[in-house]
C-alpha positions as CSV (number, residue, x, y, z in Angstrom):
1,X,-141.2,282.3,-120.6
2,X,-142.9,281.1,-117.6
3,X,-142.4,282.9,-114.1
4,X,-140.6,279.7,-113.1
5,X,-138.2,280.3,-116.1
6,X,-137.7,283.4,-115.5
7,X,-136.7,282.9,-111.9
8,X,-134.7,280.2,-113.3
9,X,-132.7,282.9,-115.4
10,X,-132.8,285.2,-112.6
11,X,-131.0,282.5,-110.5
12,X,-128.6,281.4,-112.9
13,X,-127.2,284.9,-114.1
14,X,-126.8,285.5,-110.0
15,X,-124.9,282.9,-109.4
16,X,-122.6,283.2,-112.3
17,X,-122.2,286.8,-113.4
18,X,-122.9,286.7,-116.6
19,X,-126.1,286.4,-119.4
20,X,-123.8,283.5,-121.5
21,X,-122.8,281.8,-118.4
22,X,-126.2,281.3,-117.4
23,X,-127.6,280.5,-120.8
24,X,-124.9,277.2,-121.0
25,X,-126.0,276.6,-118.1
26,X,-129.8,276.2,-118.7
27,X,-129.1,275.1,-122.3
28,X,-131.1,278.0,-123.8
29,X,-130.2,280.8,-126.2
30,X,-128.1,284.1,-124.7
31,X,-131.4,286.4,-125.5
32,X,-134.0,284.1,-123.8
33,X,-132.1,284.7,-121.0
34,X,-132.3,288.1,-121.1
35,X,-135.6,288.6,-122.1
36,X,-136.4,286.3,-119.3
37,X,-134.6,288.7,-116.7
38,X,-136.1,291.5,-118.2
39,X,-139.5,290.7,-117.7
40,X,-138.8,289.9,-114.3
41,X,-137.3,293.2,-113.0
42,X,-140.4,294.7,-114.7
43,X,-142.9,292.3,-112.6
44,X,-140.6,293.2,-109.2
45,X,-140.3,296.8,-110.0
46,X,-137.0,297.5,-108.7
47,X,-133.4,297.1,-110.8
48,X,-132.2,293.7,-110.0
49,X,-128.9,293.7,-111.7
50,X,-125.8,295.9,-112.9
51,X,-122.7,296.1,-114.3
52,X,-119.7,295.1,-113.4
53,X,-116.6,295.6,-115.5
54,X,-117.8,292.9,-118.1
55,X,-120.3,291.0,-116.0
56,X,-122.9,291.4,-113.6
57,X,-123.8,291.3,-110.1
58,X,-126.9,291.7,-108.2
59,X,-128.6,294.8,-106.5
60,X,-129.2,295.2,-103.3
61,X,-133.3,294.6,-104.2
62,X,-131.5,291.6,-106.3
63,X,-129.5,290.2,-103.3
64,X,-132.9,290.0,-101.7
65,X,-135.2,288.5,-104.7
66,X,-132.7,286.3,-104.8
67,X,-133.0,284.7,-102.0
68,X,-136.9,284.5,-102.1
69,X,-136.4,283.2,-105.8
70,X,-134.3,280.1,-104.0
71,X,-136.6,279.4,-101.9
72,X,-139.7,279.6,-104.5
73,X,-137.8,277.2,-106.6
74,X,-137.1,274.8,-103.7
75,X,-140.5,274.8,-102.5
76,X,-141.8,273.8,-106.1
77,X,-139.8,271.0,-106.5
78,X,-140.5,269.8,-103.2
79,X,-144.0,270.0,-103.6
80,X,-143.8,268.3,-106.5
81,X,-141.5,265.5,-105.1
82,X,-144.0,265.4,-102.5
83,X,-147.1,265.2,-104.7
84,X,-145.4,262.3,-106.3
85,X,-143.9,260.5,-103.6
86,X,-147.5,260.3,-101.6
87,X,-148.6,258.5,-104.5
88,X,-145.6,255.8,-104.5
89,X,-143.1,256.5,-102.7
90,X,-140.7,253.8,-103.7
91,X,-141.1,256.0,-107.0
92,X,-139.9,259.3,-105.1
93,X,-137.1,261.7,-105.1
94,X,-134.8,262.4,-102.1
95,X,-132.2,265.5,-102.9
96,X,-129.0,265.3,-100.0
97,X,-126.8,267.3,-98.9
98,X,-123.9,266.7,-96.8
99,X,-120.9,268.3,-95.3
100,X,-117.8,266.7,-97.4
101,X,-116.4,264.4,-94.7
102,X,-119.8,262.9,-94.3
103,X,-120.2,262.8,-98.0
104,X,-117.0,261.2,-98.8
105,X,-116.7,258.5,-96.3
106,X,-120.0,258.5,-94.4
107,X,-122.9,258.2,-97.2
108,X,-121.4,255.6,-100.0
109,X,-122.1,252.6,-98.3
110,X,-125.8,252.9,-97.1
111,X,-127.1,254.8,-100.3
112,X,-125.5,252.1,-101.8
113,X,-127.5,249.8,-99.7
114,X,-130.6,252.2,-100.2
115,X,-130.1,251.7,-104.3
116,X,-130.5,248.3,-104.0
117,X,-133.7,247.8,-101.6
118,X,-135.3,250.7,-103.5
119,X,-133.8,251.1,-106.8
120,X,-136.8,253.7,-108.6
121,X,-136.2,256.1,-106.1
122,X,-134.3,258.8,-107.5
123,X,-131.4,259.9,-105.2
124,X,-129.1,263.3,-106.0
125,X,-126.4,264.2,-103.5
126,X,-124.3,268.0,-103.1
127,X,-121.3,267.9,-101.0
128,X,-120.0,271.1,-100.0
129,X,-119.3,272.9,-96.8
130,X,-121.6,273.7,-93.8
131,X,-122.7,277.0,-95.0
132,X,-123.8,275.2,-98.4
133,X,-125.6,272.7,-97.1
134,X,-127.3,274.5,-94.6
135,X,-128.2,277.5,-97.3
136,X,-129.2,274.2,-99.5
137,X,-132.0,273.0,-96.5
138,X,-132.8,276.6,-96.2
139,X,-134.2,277.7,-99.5
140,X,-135.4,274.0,-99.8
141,X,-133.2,272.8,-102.3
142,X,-132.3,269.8,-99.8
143,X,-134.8,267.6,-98.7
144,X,-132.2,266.1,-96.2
145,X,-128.5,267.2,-94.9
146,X,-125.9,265.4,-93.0
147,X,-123.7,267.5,-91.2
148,X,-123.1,268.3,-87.7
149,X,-125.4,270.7,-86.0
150,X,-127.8,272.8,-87.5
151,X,-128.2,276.2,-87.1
152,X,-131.2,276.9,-84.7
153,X,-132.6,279.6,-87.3
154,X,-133.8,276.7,-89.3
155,X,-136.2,275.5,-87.0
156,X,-135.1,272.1,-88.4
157,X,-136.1,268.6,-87.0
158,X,-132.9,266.2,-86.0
159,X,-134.3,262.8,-87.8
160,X,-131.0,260.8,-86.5
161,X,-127.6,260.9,-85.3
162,X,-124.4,258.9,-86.1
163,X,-121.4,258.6,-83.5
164,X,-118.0,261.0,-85.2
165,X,-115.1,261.4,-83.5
166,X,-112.1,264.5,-84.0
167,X,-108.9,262.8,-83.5
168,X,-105.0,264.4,-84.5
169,X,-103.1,262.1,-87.0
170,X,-99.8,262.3,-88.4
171,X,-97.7,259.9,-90.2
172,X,-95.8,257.8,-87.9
173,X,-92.5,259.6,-88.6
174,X,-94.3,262.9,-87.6
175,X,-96.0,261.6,-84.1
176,X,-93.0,260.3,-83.1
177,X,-91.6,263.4,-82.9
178,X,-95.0,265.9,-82.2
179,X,-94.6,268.9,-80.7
180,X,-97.9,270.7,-80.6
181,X,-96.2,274.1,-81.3
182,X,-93.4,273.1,-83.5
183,X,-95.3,270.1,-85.5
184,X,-97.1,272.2,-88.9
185,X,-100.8,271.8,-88.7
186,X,-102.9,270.8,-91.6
187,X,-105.9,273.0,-92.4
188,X,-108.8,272.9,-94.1
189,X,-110.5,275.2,-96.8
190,X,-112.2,278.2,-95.6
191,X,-115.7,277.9,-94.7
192,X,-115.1,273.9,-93.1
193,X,-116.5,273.5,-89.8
194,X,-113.6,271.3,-88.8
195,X,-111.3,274.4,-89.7
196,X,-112.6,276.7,-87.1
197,X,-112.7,273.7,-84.2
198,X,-108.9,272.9,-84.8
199,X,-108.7,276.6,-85.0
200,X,-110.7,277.2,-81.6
201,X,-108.6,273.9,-80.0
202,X,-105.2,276.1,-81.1
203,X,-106.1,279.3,-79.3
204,X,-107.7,277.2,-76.5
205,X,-104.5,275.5,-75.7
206,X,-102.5,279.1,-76.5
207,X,-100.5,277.8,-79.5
208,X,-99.3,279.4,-82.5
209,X,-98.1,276.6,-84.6
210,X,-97.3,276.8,-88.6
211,X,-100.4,276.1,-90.3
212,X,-100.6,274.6,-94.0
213,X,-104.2,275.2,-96.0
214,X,-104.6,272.3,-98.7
215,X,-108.0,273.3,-99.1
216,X,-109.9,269.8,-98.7
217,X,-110.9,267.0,-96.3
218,X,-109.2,264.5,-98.8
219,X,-106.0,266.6,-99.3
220,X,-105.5,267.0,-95.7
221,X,-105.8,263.5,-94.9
222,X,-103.2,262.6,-97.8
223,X,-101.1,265.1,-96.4
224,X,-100.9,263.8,-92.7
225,X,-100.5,260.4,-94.5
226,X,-97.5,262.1,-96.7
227,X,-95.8,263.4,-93.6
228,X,-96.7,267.3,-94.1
229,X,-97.5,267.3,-90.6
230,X,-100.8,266.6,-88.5
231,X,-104.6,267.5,-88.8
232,X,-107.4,267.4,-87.0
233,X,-109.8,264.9,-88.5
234,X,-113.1,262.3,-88.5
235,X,-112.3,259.2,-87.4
236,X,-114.6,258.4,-90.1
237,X,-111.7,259.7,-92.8
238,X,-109.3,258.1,-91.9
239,X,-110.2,254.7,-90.0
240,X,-108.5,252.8,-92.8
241,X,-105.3,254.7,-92.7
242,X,-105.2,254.1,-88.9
243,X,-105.7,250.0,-89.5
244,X,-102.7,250.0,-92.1
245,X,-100.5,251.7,-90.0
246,X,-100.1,254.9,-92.4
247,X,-101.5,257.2,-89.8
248,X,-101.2,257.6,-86.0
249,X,-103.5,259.5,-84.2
250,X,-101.3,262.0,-81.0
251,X,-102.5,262.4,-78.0
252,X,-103.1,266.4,-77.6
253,X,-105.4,267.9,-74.7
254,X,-109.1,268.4,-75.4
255,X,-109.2,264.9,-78.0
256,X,-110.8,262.9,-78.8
257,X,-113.5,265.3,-79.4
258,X,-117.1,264.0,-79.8
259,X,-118.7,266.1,-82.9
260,X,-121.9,263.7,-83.4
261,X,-123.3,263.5,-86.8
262,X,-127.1,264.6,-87.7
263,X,-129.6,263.4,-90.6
264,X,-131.8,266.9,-90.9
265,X,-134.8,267.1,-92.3
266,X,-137.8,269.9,-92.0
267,X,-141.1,269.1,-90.2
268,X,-142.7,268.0,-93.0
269,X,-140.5,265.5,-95.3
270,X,-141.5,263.8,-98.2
271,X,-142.9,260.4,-98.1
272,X,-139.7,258.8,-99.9
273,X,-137.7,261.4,-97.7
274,X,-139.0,259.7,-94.4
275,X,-138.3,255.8,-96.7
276,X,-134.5,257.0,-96.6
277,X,-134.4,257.9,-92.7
278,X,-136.4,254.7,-91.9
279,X,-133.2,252.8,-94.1
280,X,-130.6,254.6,-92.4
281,X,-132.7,253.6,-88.5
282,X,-132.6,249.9,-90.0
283,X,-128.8,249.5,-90.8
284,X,-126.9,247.0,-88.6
285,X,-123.2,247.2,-88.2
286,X,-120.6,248.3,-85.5
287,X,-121.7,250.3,-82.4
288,X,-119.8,253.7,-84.0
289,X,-121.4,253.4,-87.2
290,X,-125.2,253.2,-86.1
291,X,-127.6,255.7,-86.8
292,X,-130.0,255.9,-83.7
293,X,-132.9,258.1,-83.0
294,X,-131.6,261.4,-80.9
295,X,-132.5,261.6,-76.8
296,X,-135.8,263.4,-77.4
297,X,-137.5,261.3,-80.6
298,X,-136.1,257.9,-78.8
299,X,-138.7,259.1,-75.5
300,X,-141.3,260.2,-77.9
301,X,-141.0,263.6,-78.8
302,X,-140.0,265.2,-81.7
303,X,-136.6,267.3,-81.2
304,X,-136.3,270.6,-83.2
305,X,-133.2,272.3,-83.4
306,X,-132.8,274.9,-80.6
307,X,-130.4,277.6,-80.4
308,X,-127.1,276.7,-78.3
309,X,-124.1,278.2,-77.9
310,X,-121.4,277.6,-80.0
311,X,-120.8,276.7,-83.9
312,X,-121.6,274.1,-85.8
313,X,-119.0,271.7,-87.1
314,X,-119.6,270.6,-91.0
């Protein structure tokens, strides 16, 4: 097998545990795996796996190949998407990732729009949380992320920003009788951005309220809806729950709370990359659902991410 294939192997037995697992995965035989593997920990020289009851799990020498081996993968395919894309970019490849607010009720309609101005571009999209994404940009598995802010270790470059709003919402029968201590709060999974901001606006307004975890963006907001009690939520979500009537948003201290969206890319994007900002620049609609050019690109300069206090919301 080719380096690439065995880094491949390497990969996919990391991030599933076991030789068959990673072999359904790739659609190859159990032993080509683990000859692949194999070879591998003889070219690095240092043990790279180990057992675990009846699986496997990574070294410490492992736990850092592994992230190289990300990276070295990412980089490949971006150079090739690259390669290709400066030759016709209307021909190119664009991998996103977004957070799954953004994902779910943010990107549909303009790569929809995007499909049909440049149908040959080939378009693949990952939802998961902030830390996915982020990891995703990182070892350059994402050629462009929506989220909220980027972590300033990325050295990544803001490309655009979208207005998003955190309001509190709770079916009507809920508000009308809130009480911010009393009232069970909706959570999200582990890991979610917006999580540890209502989390943050809890302790910041020294409450201790029942909490409920339902473990997504979408089951939160059908719970609020439900009448399980309130949540702390893009407008984006649930701006057609508000114009029915299901879902009222409650006045509490410290919202709404501005969280903006950004459309991250590295220094250097792809030619078909840069196609799919221009697109999302172009789009028309109302005020809070513009993409505009951040404070710093808008004068003329390019705006990296810096470091700032605080955590990023995904």
């Amino acid at each position: 097998m080719t380096t690439d294939a065995r880094l491949r192997a390497f990969v996919a037995v990391a991030e599933t545990g076991s030789v068959r697992a990673a072999a359904q995965r790739l659609v190859v035989t159990e032993s080509a795996v683990s000859a692949a593997v194999a070879a591998l920990t003889r070219d690095v020289g240092a043990p790279l796996l180990e057992r675990q009851g009846r699986g496997l799990r990574l070294t410490s020498s492992g736990q850092t190949y592994a992230g190289y081996a990300r990276t070295i993968l990412g980089l490949q395919a971006e150079a090739l998407a690259a390669a290709r894309g400066e030759a016709d970019p209307s021909r190119g490849q664009v991998r996103l990732a977004a957070v799954t607010t953004a994902g779910e009720h943010v990107l549909p309609v303009l790569l929809a729009s995007f499909r049909a101005e440049h149908p040959d571009v080939a378009l693949g999209l990952e939802v998961g949380t902030r830390e996915h994404v982020w990891g995703l940009l990182a070892a350059h598995e994402a050629d462009l992320v929506i989220a909220g802010r980027a972590p300033a270790a990325l050295r990544a470059v803001v490309r655009a920003v979208r207005r998003n709003t955190l309001i509190v919402v709770g079916s009507p029968a809920v508000t009308a009788d809130f009480d911010r201590e009393r009232t069970t709060w909706l959570m999200r999974e582990a890991g979610s951005g917006t999580r540890e901001t209502c989390e943050t606006l809890l302790a910041s307004l020294d409450v201790e309220p029942p909490t409920l975890t339902l473990g997504s963006n979408g089951a939160v907001v059908a719970g609020a809806a439900a009448g399980l009690g309130v949540t702390l939520v893009s407008r984006d979500a649930v701006r057609g729950l508000l114009a029915a009537g299901d879902v009222m948003e409650v006045a509490v201290p410290q919202t709404p709370m501005r969280r903006p969206w950004h459309a991250v890319t590295y220094a250097r994007p792809t030619a078909a990359t840069e196609v799919l900002v221009a697109h999302l620049l172009a789009q028309q609609g109302p005020p809070e659902n513009r993409w505009h050019l951040p404070r710093s690109r808008a004068t003329g300069r390019s705006r990296q991410v810096t470091p700032r206090r605080g955590k990023a919301l995904g």
